[in-house]
MITOR-518373 format. One record per residue (C-alpha): residue number from 1; y, x, z; residue in one letter. Coordinates in nm, 4 decimals, padded with zeros to 6 digits. Example, Ala and Ser with C-alpha at 12.3 -4.5 7.8 and 13.67 -1.06 7.14 Angstrom:
<atoms>
{atom 1 {-00.4500 01.2300 00.7800} "A"} {atom 2 {-00.1060 01.3670 00.7140} "S"} 
</atoms>
This chain:
<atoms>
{atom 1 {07.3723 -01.7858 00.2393} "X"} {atom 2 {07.6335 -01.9020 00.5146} "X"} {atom 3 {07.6822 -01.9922 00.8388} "X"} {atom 4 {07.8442 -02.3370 00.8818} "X"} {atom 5 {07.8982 -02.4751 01.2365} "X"} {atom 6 {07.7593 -02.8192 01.2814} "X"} {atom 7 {08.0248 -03.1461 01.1473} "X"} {atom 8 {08.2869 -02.8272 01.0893} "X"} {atom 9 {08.3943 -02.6191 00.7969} "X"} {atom 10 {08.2022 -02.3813 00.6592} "X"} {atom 11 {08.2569 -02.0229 00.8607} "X"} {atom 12 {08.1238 -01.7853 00.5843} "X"} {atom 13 {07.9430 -01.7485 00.2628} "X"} {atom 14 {07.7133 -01.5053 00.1186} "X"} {atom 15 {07.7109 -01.3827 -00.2458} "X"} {atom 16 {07.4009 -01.2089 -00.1988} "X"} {atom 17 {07.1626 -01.4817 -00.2163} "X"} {atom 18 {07.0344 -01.4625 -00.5345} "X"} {atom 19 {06.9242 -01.0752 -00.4417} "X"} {atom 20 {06.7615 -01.2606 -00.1618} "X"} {atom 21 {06.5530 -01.4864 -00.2737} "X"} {atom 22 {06.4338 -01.2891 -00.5681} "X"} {atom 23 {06.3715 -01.0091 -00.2913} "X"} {atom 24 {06.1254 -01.2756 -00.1415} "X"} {atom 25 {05.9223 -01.3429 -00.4560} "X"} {atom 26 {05.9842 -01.7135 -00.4547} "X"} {atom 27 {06.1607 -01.9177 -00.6874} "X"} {atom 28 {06.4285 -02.0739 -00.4649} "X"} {atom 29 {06.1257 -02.2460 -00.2857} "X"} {atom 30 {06.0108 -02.2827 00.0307} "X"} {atom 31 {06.1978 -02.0773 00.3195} "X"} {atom 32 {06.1547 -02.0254 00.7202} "X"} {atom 33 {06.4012 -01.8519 00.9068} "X"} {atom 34 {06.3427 -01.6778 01.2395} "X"} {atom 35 {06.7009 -01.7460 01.4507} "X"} {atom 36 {06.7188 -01.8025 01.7961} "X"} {atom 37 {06.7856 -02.1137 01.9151} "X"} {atom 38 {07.0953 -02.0163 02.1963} "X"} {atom 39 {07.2816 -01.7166 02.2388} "X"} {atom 40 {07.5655 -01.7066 02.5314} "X"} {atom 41 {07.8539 -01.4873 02.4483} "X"} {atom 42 {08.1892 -01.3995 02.6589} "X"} {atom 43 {08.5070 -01.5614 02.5298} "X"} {atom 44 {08.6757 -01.2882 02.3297} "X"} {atom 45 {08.3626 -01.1252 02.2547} "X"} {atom 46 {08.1642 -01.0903 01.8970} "X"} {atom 47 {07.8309 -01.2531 01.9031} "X"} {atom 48 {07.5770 -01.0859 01.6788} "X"} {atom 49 {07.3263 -01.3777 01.5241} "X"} {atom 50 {07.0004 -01.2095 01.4247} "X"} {atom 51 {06.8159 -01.3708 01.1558} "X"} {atom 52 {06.4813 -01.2677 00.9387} "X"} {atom 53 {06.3441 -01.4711 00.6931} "X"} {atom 54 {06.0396 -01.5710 00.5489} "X"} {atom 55 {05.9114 -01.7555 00.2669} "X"} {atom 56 {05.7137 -02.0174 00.4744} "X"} {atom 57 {05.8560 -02.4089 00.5650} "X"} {atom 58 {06.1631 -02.5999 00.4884} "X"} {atom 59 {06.4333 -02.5680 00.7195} "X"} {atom 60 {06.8396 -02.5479 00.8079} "X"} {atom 61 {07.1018 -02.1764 00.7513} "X"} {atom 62 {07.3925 -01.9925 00.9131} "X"} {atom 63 {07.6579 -01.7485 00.8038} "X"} {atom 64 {07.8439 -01.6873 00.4499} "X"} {atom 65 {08.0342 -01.2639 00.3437} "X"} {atom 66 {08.1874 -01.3470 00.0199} "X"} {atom 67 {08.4829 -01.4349 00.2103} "X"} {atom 68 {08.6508 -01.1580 00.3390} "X"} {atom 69 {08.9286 -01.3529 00.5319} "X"} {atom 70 {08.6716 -01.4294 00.8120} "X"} {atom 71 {08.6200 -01.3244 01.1187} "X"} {atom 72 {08.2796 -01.2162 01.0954} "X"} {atom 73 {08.0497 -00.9406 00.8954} "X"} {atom 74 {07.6813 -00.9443 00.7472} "X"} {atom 75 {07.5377 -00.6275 00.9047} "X"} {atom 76 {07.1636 -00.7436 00.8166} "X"} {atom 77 {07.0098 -00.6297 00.4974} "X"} {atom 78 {06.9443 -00.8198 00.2590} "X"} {atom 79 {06.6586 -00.6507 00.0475} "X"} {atom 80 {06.4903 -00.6819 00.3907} "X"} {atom 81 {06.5303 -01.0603 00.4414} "X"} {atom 82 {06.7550 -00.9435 00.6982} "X"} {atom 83 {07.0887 -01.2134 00.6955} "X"} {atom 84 {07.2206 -01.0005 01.0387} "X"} {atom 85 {07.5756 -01.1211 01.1246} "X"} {atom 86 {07.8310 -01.0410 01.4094} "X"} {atom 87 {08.0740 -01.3376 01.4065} "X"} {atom 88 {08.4843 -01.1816 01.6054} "X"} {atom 89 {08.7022 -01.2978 01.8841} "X"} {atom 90 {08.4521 -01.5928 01.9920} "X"} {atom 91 {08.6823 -01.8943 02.1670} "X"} {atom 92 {08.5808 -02.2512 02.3324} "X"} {atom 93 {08.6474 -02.4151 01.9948} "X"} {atom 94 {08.3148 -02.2096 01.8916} "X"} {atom 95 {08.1010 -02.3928 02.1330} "X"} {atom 96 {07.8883 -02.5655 01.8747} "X"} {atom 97 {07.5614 -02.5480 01.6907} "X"} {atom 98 {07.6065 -02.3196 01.4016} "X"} {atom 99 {07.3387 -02.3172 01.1007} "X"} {atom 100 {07.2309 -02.0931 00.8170} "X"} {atom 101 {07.2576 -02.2069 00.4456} "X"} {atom 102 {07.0612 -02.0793 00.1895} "X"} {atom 103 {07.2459 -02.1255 -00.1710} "X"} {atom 104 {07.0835 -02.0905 -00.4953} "X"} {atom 105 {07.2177 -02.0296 -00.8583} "X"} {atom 106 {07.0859 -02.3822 -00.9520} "X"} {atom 107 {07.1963 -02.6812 -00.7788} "X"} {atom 108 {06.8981 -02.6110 -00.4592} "X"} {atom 109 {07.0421 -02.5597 -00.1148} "X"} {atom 110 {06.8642 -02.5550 00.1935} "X"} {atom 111 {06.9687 -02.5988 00.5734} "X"} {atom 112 {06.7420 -02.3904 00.8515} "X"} {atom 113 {06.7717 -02.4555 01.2486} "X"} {atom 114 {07.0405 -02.3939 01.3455} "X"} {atom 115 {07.1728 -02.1305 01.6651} "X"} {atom 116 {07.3960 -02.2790 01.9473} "X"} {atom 117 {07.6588 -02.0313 02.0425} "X"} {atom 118 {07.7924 -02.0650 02.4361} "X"} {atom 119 {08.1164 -01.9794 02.4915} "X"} {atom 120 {08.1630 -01.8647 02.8578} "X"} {atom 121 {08.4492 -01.7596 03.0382} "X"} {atom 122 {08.2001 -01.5532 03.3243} "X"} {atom 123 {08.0132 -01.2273 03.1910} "X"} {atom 124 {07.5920 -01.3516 03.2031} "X"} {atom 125 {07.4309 -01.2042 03.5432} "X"} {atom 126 {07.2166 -00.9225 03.5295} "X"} {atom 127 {06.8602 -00.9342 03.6137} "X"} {atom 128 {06.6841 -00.7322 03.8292} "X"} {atom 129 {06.3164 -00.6290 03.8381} "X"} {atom 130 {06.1050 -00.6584 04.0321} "X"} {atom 131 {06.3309 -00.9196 04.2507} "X"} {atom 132 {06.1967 -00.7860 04.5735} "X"} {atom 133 {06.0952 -00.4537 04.6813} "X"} {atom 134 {05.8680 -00.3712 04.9875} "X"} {atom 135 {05.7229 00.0431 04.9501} "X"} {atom 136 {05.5818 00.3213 05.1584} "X"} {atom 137 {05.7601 00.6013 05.2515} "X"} {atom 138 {05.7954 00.8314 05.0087} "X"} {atom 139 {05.6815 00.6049 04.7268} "X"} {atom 140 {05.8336 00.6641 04.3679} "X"} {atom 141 {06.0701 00.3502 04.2875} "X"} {atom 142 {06.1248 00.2445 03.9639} "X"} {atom 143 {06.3657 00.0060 03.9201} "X"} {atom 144 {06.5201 -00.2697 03.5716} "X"} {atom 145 {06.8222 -00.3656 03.5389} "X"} {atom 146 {06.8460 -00.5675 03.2078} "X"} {atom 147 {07.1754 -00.7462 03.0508} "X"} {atom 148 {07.2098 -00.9131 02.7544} "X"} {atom 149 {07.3432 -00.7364 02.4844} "X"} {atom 150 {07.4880 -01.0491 02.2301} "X"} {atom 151 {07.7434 -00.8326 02.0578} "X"} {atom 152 {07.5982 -00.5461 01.9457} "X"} {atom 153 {07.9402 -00.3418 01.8380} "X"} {atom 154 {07.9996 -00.3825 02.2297} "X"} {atom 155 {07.6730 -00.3804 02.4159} "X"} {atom 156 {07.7527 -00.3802 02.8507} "X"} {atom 157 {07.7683 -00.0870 03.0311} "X"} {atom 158 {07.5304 -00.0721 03.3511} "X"} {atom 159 {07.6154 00.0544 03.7012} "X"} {atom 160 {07.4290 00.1015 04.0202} "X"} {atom 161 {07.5175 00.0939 04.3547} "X"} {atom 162 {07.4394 00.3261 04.5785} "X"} {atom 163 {07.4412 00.6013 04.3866} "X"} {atom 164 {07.0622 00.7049 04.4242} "X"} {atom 165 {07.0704 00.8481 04.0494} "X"} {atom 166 {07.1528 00.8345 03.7320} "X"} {atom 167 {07.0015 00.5341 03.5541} "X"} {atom 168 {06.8300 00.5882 03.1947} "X"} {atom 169 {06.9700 00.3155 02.9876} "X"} {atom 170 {06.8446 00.1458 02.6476} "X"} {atom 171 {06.9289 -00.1060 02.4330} "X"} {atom 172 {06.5672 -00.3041 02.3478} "X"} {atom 173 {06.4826 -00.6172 02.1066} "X"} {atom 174 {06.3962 -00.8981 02.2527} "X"} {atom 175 {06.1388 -01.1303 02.0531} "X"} {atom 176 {06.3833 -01.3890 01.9110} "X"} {atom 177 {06.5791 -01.0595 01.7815} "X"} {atom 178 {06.8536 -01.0774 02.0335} "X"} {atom 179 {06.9340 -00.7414 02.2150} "X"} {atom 180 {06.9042 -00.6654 02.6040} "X"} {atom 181 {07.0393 -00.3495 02.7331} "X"} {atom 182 {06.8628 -00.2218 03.0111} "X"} {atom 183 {06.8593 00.0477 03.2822} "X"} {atom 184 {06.5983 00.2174 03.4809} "X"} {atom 185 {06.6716 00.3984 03.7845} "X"} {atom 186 {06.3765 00.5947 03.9561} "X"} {atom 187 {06.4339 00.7456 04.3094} "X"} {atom 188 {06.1848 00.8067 04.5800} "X"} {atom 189 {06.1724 00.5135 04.8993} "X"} {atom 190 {06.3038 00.7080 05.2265} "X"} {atom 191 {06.3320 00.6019 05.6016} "X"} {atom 192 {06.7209 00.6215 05.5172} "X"} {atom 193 {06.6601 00.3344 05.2367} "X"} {atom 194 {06.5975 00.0838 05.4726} "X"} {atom 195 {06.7356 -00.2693 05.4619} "X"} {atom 196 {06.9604 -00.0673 05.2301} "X"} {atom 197 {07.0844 -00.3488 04.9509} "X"} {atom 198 {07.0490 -00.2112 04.6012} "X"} {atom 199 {07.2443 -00.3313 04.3375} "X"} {atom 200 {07.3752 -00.4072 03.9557} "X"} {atom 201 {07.6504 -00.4827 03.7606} "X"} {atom 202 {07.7138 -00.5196 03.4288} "X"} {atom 203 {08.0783 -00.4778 03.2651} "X"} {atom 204 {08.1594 -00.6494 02.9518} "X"} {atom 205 {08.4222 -00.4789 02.7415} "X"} {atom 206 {08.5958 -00.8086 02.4754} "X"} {atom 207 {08.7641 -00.7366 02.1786} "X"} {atom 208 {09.1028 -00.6779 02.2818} "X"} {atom 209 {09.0304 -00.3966 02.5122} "X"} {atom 210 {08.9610 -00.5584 02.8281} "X"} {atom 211 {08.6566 -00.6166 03.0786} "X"} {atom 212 {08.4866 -00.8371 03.2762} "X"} {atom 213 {08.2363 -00.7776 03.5434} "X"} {atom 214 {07.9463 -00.9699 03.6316} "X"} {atom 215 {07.8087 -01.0857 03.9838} "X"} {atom 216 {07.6047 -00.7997 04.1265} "X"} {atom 217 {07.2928 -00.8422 04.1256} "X"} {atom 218 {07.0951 -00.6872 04.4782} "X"} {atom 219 {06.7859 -00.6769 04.6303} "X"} {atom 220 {06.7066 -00.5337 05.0061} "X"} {atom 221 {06.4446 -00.2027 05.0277} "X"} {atom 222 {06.2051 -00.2143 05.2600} "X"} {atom 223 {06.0355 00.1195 05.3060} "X"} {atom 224 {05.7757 00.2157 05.5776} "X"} {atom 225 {05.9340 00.4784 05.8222} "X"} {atom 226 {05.7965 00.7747 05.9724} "X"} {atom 227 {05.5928 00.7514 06.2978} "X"} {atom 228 {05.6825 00.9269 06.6149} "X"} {atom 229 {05.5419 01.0142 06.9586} "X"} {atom 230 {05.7565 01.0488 07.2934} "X"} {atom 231 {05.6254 01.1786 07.6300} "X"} {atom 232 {05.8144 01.0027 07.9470} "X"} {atom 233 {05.9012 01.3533 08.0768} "X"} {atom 234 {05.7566 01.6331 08.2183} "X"} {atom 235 {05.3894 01.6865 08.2507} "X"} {atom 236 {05.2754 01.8022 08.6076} "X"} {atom 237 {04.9156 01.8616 08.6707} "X"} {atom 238 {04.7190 01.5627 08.7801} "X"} {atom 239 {05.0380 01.3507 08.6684} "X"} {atom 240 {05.0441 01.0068 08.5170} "X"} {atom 241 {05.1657 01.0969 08.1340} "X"} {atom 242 {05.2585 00.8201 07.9077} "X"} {atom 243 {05.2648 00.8584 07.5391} "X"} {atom 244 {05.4747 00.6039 07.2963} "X"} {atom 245 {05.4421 00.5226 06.9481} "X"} {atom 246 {05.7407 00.4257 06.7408} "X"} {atom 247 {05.7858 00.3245 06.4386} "X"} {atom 248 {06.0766 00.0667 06.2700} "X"} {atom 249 {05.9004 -00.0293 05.9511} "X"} {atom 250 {05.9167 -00.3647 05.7053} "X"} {atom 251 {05.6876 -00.5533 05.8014} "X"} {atom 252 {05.6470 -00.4671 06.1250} "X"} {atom 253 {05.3359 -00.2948 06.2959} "X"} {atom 254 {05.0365 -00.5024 06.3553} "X"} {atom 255 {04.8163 -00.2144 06.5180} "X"} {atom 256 {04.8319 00.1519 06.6496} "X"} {atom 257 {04.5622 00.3467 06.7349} "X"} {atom 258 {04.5578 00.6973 06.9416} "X"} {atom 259 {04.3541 00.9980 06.8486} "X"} {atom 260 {04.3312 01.3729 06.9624} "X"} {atom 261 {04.2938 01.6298 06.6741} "X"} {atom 262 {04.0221 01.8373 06.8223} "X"} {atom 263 {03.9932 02.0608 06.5024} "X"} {atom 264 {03.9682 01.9364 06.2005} "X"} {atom 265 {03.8301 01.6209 06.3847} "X"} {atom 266 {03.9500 01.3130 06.5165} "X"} {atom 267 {03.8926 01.1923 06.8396} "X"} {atom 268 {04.0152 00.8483 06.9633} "X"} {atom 269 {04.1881 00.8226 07.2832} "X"} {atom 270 {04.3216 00.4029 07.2965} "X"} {atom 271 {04.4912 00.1472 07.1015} "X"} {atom 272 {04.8339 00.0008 07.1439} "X"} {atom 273 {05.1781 00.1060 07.1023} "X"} {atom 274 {05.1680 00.3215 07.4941} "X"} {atom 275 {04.8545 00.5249 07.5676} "X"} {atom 276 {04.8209 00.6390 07.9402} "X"} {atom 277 {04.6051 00.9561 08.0424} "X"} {atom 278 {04.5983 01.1775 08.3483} "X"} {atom 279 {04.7018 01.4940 08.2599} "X"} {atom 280 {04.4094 01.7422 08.4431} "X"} {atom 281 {04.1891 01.4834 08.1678} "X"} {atom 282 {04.3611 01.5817 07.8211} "X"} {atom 283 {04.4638 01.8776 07.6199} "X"} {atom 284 {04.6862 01.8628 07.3197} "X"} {atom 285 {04.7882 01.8391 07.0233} "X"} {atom 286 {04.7606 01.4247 07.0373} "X"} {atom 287 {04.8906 01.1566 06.7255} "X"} {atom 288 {04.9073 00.8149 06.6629} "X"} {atom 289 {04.8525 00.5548 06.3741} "X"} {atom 290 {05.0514 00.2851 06.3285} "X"} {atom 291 {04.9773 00.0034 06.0619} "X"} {atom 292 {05.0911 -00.2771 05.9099} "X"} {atom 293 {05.0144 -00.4828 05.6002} "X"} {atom 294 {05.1151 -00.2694 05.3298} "X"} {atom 295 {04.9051 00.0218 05.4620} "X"} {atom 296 {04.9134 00.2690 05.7746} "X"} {atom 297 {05.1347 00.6294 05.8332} "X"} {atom 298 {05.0381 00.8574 06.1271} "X"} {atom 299 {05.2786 01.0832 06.3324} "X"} {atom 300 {05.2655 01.4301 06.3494} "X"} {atom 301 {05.0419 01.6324 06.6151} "X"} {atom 302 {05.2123 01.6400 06.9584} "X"} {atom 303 {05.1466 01.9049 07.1839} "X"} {atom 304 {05.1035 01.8483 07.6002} "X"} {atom 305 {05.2398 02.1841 07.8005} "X"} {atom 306 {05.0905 02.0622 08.1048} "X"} {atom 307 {05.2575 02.2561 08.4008} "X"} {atom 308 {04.9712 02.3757 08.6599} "X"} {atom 309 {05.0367 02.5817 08.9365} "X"} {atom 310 {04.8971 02.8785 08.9865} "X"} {atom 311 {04.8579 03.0972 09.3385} "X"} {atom 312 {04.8370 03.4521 09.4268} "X"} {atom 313 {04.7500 03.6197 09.7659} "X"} {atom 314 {04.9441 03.9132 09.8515} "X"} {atom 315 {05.1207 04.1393 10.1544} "X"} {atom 316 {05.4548 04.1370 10.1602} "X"} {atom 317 {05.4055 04.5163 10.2734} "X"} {atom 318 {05.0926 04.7360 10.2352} "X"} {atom 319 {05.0580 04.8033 10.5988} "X"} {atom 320 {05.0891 04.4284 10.7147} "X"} {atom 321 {04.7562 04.2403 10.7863} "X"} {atom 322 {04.8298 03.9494 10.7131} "X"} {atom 323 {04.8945 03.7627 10.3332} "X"} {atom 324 {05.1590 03.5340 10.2055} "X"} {atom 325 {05.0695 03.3097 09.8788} "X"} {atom 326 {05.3237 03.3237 09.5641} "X"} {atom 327 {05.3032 02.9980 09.3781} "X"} {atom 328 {05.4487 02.9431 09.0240} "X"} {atom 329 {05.4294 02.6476 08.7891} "X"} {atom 330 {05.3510 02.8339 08.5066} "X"} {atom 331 {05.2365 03.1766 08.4343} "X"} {atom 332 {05.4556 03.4526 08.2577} "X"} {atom 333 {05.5169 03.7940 08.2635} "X"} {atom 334 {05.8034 03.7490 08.5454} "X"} {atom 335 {05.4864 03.6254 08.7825} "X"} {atom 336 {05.2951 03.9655 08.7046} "X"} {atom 337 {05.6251 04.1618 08.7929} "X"} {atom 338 {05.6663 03.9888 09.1389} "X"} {atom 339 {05.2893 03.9929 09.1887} "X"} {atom 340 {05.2595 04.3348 09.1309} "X"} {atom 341 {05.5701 04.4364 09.3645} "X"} {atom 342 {05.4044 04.2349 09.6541} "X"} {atom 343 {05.0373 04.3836 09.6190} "X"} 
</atoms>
């Protein structure tokens, strides 16, 4: 077979086809090849054109190794209807459609459809998946990154950035036969993630030694962060205490609810990101819910010290008659000291 570029020379030609058709138990008859129809490659690259064939319709060829003065090589095998081929040192003057010829013994030749080979000076972009990326905290992220792979001597090499792990990277088969490397990077979604850009590049090494780098490609995480409750100060008996519910998450809160863990119950105090209580009325440990559309998260217990005061009637000596009162805010073994010294 061979691969001739379209109203050019021929680039290559096979000595193998006779093994080849035999191979395929048909009498230089009808053959279908399966080639795909574009393959983009960076100038200075190799391009590796992947082609099967099958004894099926009539149809157009591609590449030609009896020639060992060109720049290419059949990796394929043959005995497998495999016609492989990495063609070297791609330039512009290669941007053309290229086709694969099968050639007989007898006088029977036949063209198959032909592959059109893009030349580009920019590295392809990687891809990204999934595009978008909105998760709870604490959620296990798994994240693609996928290049295309079109020489296969010199597949890219994928990087991530931050550095939230090491990313496990294969080279898979696409359904046309063309090669994609890809990279998965799992890490769990954090607080510390968010609106944190996550991205890809892919670095193309050419022939000659040197690189390019493709555009990174990013997208934004959006975890859910962890609720939390804050007290406006102090909490005096009898006093006003207000109770506040944060939380910064992506996409914001759409509801928070109060509760008191009485137990292993729950019992609901008030709705709303502030909840209001006199503090003779309550006990602790209170939380709060907060949620939005991706689900709901719920702070941890807060405790309420309220501060009471507490009285005691004593003599300041044993032979007075008359008794002073020794108030303290909260009760501790200092208060039994002084109480006992004045009784």
């Amino acid at each position: 077979f061979s691969i001739v570029s379209k109203n050019s020379q021929m680039i290559n030609t096979c000595s193998y086809l006779n093994v080849l058709s035999c191979v395929s138990g048909a009498l230089c008859g009808q053959f279908e090849s399966i080639i795909p129809k574009t393959i983009e490659v960076l100038k200075g690259s190799c391009v590796t054109i992947p082609s099967l064939w099958r004894e099926s319709t009539f149809g157009p060829d591609v590449f030609d190794s009896s020639n060992p003065q060109q720049k290419g090589q059949l990796i394929g095998d043959l005995t497998q209807k495999d016609c492989t081929t990495t063609l070297n040192d791609m330039q512009p003057q290669n941007n053309k459609v290229h086709n694969f010829r099968l050639e007989c013994d007898n006088d029977l030749k036949y063209f198959f459809d032909g592959v059109k080979i893009s030349v580009t000076d920019d590295p392809p972009r990687p891809t990204l998946t999934p595009p978008t990326l909105k998760v709870k905290e604490g959620t296990s992220v798994s994240l693609n990154c996928s290049a295309p792979a079109p020489c296969l001597s010199l597949p890219p090499n994928l990087t991530w950035s931050p550095g939230l792990g090491e990313g496990q990277e294969t080279l898979q088969e696409n359904q046309d036969k063309t090669k994609v490397k890809i990279s998965v990077l799992n890490f769990n979604a954090s607080h510390l993630h968010h609106g944190q850009e996550i991205s890809c590049t892919a670095v193309y090494r050419k022939q000659d030694g040197s690189t390019e780098s493709s555009v990174n490609t990013s997208l934004t995480i959006h975890p859910k962060n962890p609720v939390s409750v804050s007290l406006s100060g102090p909490i005096r008996q009898d006093n006003i205490v207000t109770l506040t519910c944060s939380s910064s998450t992506n996409p914001a809160v759409k509801d928070y609810t109060w509760y008191r863990a009485d137990g292993g119950q729950e019992t609901f105090m008030g709705t709303g990101r502030v909840l209001t209580v006199k503090a003779s009325d309550v006990s602790g440990p209170f939380f709060c819910k907060a949620e939005n559309e991706l689900g709901s998260g719920r702070s941890d217990n807060k405790d309420l010290y309220v501060q009471r005061m507490y009285t005691k009637s004593m003599k300041p000596k044993e032979e007075d008659s008359t008794y002073m009162n020794l108030d303290h805010t909260n009760r501790s073994p200092d208060y039994d000291v002084i109480a006992k010294r004045h009784t």
